[in-house]
N, C-alpha and C positions, 0 to 999 in steps of 0.2 A: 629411387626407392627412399634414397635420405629426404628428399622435399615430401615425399605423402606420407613418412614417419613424423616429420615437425608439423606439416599441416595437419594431421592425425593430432597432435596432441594440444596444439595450441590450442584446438574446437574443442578439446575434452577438457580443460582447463577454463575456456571459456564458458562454459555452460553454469556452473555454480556461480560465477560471477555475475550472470544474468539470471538466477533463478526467479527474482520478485519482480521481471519485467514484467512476465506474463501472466502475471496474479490481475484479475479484472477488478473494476473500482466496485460489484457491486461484494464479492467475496470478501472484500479489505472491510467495508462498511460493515458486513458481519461478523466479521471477528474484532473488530473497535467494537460492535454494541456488546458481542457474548464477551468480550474484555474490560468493560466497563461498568457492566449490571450488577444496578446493585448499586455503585459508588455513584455519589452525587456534590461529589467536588465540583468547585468552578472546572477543572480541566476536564472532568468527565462529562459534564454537558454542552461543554466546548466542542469536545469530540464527538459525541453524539452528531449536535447540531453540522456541524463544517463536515462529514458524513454525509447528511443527508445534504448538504449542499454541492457536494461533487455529486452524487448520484443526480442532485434534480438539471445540474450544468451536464453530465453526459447524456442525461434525455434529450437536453436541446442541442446534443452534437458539438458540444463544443467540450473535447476529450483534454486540451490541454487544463484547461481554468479545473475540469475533474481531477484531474492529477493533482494538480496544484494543490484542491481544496485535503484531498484525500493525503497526500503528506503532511498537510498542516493537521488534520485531524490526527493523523498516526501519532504524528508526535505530542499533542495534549494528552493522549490518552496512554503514550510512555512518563509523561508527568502525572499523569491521575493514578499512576501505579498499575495500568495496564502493560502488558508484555508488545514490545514493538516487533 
């Protein structure tokens, strides 16, 4: 009863911790462009573009370099005064 009380909670505390796993590269892409419209800072079109460049690397299947591209964009467009 104690083990499937602690593995009961460890998973319930694990879950917020992974909540922006499961966020897909094309959903991130629209919330950097509806987070950035409008500003046309060098970091905002940073964001924009490395955006659209994880989206065009997950077309050709290759999900890590999207990831990759999509954190780099996230974070220019927390420098362009976008919300991360």
């Amino acid at each position: 009863m104690k083990i499937s009380l602690l593995l009961f909670s460890l998973f319930a505390f694990a879950l917020p911790a992974s909540a922006g796993v499961f966020t897909s590269i094309e959903d991130r892409t629209a919330k950097i462009e509806a987070d950035t419209q409008g500003n046309n800072s060098y970091h905002a079109h940073l964001a924009r573009m490395l955006a659209d460049i994880a989206l065009e690397e997950k077309g050709q299947h290759d999900l890590e370099a999207g990831k990759e591209f999509i954190n780099m964009a996230e974070d220019h467009a927390a420098q362009a005064g976008g919300a991360k």
